[in-house]
KEVOKOL-741571 format. One record per atom (N, C-alpha, C): residue in three letters; z negated, y, x negated. Coordinates in Angstrom, 1 decimal. Example, Ala and Ser with C-alpha at 12.3 -4.5 7.8 and 13.67 -1.06 7.14 Angstrom:
# residues 2
   dovo       pz       py       px
    ALA     -7.8     -5.7    -13.2
    ALA     -7.8     -4.5    -12.3
    ALA     -7.8     -3.3    -13.2
    SER     -7.1     -2.2    -12.8
    SER     -7.1     -1.1    -13.7
    SER     -7.9      0.0    -12.9
//
This chain:
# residues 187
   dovo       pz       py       px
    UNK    -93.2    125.8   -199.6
    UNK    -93.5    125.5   -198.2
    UNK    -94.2    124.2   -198.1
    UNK    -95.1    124.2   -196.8
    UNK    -96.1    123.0   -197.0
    UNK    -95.2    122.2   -195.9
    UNK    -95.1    121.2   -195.7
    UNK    -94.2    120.0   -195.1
    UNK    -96.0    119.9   -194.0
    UNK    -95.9    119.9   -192.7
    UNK    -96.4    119.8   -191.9
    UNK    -96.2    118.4   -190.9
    UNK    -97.8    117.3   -190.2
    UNK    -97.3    116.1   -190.5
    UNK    -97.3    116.3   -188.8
    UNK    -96.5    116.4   -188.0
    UNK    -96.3    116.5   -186.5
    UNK    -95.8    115.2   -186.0
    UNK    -96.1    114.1   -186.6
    UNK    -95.7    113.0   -185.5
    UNK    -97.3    112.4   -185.3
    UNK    -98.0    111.7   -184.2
    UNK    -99.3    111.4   -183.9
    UNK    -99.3    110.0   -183.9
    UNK   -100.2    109.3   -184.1
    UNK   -100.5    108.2   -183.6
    UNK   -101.0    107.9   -182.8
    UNK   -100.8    106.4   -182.0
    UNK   -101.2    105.5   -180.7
    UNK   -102.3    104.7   -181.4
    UNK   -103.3    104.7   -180.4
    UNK   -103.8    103.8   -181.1
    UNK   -104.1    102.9   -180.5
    UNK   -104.9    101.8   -181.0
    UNK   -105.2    100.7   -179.6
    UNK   -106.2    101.0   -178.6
    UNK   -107.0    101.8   -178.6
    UNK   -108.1    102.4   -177.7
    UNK   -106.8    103.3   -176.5
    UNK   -106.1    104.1   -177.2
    UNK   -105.5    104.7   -176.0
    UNK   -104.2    104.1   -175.3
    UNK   -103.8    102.8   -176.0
    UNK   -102.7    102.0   -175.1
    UNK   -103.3    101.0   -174.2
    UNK   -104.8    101.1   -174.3
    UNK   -105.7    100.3   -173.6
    UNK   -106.0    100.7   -172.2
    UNK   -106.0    102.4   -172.4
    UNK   -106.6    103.3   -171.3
    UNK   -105.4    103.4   -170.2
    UNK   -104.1    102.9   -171.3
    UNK   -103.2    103.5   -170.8
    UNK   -102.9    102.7   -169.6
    UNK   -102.3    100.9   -170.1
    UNK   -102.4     99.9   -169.3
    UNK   -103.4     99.8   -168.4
    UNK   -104.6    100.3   -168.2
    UNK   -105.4    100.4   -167.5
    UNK   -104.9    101.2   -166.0
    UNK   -104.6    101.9   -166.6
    UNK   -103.7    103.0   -165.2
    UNK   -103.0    102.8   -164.7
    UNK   -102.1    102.4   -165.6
    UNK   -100.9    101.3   -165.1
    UNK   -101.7    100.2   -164.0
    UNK   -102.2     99.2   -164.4
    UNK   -102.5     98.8   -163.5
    UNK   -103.8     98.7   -162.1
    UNK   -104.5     99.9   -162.4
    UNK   -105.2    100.4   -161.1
    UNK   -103.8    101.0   -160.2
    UNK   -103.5    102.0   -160.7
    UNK   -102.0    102.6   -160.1
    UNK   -101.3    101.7   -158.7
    UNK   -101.1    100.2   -159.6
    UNK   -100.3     98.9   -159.0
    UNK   -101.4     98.4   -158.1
    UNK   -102.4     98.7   -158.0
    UNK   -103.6     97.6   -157.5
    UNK   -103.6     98.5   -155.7
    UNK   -104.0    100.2   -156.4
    UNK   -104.2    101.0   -155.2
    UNK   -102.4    101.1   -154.2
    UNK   -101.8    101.4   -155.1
    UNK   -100.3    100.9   -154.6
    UNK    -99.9     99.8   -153.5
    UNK   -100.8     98.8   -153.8
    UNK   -100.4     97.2   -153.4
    UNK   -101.6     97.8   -152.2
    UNK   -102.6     98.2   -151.9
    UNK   -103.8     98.2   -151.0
    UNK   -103.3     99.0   -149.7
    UNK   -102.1    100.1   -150.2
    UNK   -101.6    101.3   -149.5
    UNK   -100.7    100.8   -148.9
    UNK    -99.8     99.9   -149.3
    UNK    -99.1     98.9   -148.5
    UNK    -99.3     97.9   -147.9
    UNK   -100.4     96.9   -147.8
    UNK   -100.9     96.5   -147.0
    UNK   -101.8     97.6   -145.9
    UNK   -102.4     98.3   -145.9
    UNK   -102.9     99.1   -145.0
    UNK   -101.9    100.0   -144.1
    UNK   -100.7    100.6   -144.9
    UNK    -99.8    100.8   -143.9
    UNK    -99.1     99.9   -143.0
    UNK    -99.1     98.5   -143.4
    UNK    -98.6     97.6   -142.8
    UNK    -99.2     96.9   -141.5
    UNK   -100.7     96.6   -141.5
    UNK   -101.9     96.8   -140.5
    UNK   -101.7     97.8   -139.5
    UNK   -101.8     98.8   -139.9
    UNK   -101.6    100.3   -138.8
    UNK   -100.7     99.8   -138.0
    UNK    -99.2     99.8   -138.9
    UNK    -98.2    100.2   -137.8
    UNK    -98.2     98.6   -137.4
    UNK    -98.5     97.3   -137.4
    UNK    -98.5     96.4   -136.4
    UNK    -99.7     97.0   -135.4
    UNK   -100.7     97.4   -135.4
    UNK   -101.3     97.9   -134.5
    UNK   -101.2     99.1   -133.7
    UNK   -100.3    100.2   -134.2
    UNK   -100.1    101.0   -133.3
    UNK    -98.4    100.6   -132.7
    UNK    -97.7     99.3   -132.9
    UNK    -97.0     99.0   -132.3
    UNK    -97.4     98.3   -131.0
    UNK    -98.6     97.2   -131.3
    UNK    -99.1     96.6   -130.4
    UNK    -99.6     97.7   -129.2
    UNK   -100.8     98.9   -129.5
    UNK   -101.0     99.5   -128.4
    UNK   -100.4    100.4   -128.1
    UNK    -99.1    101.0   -128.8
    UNK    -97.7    101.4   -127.8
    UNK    -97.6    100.7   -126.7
    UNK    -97.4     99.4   -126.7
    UNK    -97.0     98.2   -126.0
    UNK    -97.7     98.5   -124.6
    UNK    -99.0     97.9   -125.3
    UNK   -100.4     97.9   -123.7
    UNK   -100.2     99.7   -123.4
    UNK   -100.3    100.4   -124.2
    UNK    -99.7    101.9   -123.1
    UNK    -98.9    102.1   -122.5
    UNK    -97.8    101.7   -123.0
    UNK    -96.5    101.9   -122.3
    UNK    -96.5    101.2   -120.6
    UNK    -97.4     99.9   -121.1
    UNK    -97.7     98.6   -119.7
    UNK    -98.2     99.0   -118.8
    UNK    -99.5    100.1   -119.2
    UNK   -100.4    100.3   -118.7
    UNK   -100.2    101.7   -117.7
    UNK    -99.4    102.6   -118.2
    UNK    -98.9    103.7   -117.3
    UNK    -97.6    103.7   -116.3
    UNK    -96.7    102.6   -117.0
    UNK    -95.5    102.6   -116.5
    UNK    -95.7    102.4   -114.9
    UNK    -95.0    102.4   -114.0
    UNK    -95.2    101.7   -112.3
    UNK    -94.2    100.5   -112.9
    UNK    -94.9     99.4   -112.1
    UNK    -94.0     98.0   -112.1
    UNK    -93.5     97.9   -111.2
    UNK    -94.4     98.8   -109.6
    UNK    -93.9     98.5   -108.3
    UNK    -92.9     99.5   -107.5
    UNK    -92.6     99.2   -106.3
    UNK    -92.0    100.3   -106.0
    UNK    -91.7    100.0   -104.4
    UNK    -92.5    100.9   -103.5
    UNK    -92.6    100.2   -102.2
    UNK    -91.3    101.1   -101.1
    UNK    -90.7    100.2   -100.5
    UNK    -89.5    100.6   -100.2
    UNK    -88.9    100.9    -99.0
    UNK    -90.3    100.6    -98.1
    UNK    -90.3    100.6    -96.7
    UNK    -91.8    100.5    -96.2
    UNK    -92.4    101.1    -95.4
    UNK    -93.2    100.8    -94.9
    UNK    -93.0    100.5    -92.6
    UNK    -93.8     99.6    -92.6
    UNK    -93.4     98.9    -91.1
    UNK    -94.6     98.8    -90.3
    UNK    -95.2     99.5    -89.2
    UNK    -96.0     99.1    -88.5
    UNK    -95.3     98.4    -86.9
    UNK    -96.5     97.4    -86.7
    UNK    -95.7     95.9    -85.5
    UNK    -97.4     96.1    -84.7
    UNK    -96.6     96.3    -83.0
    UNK    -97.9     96.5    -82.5
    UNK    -97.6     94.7    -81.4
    UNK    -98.4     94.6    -80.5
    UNK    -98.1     93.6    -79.6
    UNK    -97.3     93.9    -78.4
    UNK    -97.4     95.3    -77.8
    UNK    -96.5     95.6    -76.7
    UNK    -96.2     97.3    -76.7
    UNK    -95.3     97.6    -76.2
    UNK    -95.0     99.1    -76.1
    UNK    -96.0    100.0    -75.6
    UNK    -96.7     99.2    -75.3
    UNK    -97.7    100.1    -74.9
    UNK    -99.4    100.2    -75.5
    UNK    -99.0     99.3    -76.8
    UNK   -100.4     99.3    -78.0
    UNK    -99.9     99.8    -79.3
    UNK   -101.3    100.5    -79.9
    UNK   -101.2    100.8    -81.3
    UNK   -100.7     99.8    -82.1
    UNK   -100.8    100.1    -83.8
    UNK   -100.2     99.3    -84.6
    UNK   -101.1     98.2    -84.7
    UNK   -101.5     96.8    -85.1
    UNK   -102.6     96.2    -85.5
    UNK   -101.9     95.6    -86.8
    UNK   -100.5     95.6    -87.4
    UNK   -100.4     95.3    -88.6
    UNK    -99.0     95.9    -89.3
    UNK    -99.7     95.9    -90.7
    UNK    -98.6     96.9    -91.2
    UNK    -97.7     95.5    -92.4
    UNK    -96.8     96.6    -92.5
    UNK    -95.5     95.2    -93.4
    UNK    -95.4     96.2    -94.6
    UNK    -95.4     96.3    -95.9
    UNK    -94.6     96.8    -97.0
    UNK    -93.5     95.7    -97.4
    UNK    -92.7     96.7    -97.5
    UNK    -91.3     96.2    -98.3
    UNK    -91.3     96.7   -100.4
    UNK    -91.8     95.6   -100.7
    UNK    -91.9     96.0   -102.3
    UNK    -90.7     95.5   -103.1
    UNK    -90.2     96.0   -104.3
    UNK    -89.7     95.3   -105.2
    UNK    -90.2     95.8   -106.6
    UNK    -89.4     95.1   -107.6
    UNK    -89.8     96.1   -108.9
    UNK    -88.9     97.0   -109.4
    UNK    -90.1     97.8   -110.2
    UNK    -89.0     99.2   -110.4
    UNK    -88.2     98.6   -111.8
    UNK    -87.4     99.6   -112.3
    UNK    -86.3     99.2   -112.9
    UNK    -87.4     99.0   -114.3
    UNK    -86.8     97.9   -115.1
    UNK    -87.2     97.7   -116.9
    UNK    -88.7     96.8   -116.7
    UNK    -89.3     96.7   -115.3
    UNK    -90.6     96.4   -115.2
    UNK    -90.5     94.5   -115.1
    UNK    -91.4     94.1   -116.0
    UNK    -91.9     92.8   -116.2
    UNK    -91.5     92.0   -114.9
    UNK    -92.0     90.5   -114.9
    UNK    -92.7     89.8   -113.7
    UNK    -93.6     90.2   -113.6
    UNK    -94.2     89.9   -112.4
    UNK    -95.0     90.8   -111.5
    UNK    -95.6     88.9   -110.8
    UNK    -97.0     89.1   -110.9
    UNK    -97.5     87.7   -110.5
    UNK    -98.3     88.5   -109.2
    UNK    -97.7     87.8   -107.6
    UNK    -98.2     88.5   -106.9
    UNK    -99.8     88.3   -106.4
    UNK   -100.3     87.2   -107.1
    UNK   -101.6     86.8   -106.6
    UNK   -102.6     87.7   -107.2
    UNK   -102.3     88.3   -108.5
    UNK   -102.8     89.7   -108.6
    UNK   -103.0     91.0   -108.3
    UNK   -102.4     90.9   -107.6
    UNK   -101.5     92.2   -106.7
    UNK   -103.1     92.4   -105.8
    UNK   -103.6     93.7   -105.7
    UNK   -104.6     94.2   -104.8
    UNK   -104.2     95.2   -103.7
    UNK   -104.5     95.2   -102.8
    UNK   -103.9     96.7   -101.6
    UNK   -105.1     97.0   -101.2
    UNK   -105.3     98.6   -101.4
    UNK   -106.7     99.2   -101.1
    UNK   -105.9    100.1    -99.8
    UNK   -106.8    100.1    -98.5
    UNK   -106.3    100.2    -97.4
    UNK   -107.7    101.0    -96.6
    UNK   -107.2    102.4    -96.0
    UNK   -108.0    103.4    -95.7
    UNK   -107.5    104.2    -94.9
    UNK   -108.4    104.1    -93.4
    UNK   -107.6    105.0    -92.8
    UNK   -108.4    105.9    -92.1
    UNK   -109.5    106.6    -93.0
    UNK   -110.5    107.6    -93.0
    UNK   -112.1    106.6    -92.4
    UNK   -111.9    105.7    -91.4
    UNK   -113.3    105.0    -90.9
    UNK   -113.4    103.9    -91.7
    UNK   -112.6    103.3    -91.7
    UNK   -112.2    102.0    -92.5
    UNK   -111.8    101.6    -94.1
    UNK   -112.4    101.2    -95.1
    UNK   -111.8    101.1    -96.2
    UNK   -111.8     99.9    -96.7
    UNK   -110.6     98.8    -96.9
    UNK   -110.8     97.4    -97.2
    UNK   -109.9     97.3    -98.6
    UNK   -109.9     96.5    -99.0
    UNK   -109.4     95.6   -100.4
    UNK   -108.9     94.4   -100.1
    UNK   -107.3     94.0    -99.5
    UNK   -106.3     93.1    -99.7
    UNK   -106.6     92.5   -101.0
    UNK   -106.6     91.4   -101.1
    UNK   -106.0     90.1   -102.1
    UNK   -105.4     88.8   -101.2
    UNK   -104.6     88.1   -102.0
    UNK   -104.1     87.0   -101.3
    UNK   -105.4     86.0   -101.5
    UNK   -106.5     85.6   -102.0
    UNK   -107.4     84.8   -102.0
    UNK   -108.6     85.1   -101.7
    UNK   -108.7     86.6   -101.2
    UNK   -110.1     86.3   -101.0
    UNK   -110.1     87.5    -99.6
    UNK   -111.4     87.3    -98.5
    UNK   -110.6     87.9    -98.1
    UNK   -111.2     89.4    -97.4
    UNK   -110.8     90.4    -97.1
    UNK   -109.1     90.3    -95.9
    UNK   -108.3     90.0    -96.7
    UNK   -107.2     89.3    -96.3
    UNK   -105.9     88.7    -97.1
    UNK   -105.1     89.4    -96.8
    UNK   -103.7     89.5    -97.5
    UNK   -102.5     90.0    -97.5
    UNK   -101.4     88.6    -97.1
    UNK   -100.3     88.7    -96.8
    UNK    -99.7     87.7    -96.9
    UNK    -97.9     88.1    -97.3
    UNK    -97.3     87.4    -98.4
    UNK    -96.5     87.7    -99.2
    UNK    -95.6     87.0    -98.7
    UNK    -94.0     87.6    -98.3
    UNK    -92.9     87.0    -97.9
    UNK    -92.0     87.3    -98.7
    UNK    -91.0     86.7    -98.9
    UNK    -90.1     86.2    -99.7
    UNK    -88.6     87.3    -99.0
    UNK    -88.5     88.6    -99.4
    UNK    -87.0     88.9    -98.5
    UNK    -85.9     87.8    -99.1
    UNK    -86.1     88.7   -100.2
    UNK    -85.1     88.0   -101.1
    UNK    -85.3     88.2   -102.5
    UNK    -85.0     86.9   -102.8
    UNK    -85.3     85.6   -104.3
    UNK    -84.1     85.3   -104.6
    UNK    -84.5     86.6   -105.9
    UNK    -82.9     86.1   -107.0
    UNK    -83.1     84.6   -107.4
    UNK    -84.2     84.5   -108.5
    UNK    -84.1     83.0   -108.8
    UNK    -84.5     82.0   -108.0
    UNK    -84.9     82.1   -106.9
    UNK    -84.9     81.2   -106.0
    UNK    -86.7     80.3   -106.1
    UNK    -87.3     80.6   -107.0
    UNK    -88.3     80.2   -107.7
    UNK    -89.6     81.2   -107.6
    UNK    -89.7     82.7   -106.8
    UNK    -90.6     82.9   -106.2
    UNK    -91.7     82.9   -105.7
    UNK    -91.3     82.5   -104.2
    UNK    -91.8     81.9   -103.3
    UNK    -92.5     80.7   -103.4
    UNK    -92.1     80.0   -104.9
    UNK    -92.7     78.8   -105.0
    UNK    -94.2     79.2   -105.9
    UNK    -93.3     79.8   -107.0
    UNK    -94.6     79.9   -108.1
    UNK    -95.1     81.2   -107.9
    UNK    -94.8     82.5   -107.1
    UNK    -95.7     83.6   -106.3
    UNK    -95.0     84.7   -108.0
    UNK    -94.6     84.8   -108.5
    UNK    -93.6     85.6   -109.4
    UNK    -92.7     86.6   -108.7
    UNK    -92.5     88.0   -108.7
    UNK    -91.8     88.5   -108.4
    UNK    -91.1     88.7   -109.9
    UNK    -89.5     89.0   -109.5
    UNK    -88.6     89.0   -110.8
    UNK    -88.1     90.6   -110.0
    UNK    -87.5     91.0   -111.5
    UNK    -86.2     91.9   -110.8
    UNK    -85.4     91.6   -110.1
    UNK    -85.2     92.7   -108.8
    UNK    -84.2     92.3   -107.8
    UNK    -84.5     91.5   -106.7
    UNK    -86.2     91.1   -106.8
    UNK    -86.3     90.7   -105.5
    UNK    -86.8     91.4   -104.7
    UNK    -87.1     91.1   -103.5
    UNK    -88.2     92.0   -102.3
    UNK    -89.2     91.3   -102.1
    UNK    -89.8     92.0   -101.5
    UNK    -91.3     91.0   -100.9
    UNK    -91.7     91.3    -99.7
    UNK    -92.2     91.3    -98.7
    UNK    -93.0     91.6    -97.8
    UNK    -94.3     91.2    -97.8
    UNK    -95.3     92.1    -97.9
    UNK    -96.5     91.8    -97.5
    UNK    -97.0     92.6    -96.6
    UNK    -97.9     91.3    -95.6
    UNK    -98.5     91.6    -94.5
    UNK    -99.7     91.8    -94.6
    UNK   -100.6     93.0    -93.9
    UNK   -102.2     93.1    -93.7
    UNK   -102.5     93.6    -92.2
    UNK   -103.8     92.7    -91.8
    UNK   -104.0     93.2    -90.3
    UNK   -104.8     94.0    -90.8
    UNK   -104.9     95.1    -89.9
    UNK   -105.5     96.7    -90.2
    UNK   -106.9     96.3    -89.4
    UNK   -108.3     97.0    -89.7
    UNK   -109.0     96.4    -89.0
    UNK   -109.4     97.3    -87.8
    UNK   -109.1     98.3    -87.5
    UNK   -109.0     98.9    -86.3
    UNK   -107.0     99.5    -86.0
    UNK   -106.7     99.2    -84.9
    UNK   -105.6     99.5    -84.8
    UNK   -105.4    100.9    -84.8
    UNK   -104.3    101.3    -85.4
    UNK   -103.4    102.8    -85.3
    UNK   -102.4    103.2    -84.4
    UNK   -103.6    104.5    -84.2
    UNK   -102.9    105.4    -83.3
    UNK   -101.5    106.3    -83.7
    UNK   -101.1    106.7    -82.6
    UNK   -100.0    107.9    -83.1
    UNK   -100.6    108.9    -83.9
    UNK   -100.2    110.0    -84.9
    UNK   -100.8    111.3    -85.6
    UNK   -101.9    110.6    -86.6
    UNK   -102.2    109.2    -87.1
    UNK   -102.9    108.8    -87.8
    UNK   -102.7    108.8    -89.5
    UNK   -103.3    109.5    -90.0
    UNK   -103.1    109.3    -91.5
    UNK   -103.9    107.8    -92.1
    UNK   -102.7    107.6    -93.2
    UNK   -103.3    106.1    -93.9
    UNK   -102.9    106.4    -95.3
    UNK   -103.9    105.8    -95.8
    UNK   -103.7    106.0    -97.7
    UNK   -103.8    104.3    -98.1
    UNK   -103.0    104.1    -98.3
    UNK   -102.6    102.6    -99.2
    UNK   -102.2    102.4   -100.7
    UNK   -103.0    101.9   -101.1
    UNK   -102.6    102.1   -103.0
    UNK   -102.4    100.3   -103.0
    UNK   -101.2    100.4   -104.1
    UNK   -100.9     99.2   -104.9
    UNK   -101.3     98.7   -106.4
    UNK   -102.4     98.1   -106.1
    UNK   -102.9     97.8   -107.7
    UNK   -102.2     96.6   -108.0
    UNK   -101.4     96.9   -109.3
    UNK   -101.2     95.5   -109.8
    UNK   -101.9     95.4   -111.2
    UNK   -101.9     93.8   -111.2
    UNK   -103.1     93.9   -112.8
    UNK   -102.4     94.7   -114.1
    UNK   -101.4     95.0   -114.0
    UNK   -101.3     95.4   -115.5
    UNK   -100.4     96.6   -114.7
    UNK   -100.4     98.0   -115.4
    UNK    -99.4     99.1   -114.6
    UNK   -100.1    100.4   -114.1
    UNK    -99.6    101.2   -113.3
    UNK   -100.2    102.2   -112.6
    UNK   -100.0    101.6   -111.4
    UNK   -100.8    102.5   -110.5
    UNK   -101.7    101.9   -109.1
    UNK   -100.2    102.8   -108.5
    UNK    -99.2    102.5   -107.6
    UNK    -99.0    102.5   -106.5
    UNK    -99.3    103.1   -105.0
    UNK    -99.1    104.4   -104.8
    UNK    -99.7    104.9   -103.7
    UNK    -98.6    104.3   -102.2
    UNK    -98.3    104.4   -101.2
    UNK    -98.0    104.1    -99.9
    UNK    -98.7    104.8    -98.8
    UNK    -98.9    105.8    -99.0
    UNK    -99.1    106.9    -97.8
    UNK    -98.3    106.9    -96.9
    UNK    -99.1    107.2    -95.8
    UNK    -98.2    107.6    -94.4
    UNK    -98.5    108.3    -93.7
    UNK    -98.3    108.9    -92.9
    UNK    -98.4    109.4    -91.4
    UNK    -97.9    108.7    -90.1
    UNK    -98.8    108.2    -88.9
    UNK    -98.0    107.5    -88.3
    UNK    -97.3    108.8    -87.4
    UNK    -95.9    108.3    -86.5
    UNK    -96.0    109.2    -85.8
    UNK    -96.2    109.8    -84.8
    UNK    -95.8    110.7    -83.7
    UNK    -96.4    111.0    -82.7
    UNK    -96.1    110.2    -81.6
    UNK    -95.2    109.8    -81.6
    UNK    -95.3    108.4    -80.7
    UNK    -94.3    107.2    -81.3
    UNK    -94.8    106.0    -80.2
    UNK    -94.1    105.0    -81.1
    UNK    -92.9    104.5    -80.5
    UNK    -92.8    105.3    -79.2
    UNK    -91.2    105.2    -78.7
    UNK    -91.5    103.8    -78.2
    UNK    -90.5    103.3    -77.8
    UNK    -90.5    101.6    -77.1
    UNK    -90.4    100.6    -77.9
    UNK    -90.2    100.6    -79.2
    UNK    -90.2     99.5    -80.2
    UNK    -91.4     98.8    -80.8
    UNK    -91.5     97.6    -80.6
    UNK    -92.9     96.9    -81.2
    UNK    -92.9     97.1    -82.5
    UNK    -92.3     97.2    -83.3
    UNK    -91.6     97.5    -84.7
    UNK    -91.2     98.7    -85.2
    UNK    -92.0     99.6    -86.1
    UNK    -92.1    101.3    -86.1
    UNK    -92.2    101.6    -87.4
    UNK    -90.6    102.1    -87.8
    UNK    -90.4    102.6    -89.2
    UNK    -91.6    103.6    -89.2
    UNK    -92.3    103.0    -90.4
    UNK    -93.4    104.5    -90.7
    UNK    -92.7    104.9    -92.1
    UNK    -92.1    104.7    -92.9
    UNK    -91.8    105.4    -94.5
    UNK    -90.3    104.4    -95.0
//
């Protein structure tokens, strides 16, 4: 019988090729983990701004029209706002009211104008009214003079833009009459 020689040799060309693999392997390894690490801070980051971006911050809780006598239309309307639940500070000088009541279409800001004007119901921290911050759990009132006054049977479309969020609708219908009160729950 012939004795057959089955064990092979390494040699230095192929432990060369080998280490080679080895370390491309470690190189593309290390590039796949930094690259996965990039991603997911960035699709954490614009989760964030989407989540900000669609959520409502606001949430209007009353609407009020105030005429001069029982016997005149509305000439100015009141929203009762607060924020919705889980939603940020809310800076109200950003805050826009787009205001339309089919002839008429204006854009509320507190600085420029037609103006709005922002009351204080109630201020958890007390700090508000000073620095113009709505927090959770407060209210606000803001006021706008309408530029033609409202009739009874009048429809009105009012949106709430705030800078960061979804826009806020405040629709109404006034109603058919306004009864003897200068002061007329509309919503």
């Amino acid at each position: 019988m012939k004795k057959v020689n089955d064990r092979a040799e390494v040699g230095v060309g192929t432990l060369i090729v080998f280490i080679a693999m080895v370390l491309v392997a470690a190189v593309a390894a290390a590039v796949l983990i930094n690259t996965s690490g990039v991603l997911q801070q960035r699709a954490s980051q614009t989760g964030k701004q989407a989540t900000q971006e669609v959520s409502s911050n606001l949430q209007v809780t009353g609407i009020y029209g105030v005429r001069n006598s029982t016997s005149a239309d509305l000439y100015q309307l009141k929203f009762n706002v607060g924020l919705a639940a889980g939603a940020p500070q809310l800076d109200v000088t950003k805050i826009v009211i787009r205001y339309s009541d089919g002839a008429n279409v204006r854009q509320y800001s507190e600085s420029t104008a037609p103006t709005f004007t922002a009351t204080w119901i109630r201020d958890v921290t007390g700090t508000g009214a000073t620095n113009k911050v709505m927090n959770a759990g407060d209210l606000v009132e803001f006021r706008i003079n309408v530029p033609d006054d409202i009739a009874e049977r009048s429809s009105i479309q009012a949106l709430f833009i705030p800078e960061a969020g979804a826009s806020i609708p405040a629709d109404f219908t006034t109603p058919p009459t306004y009864g003897t009160e200068t002061t007329v729950t509309l919503r």
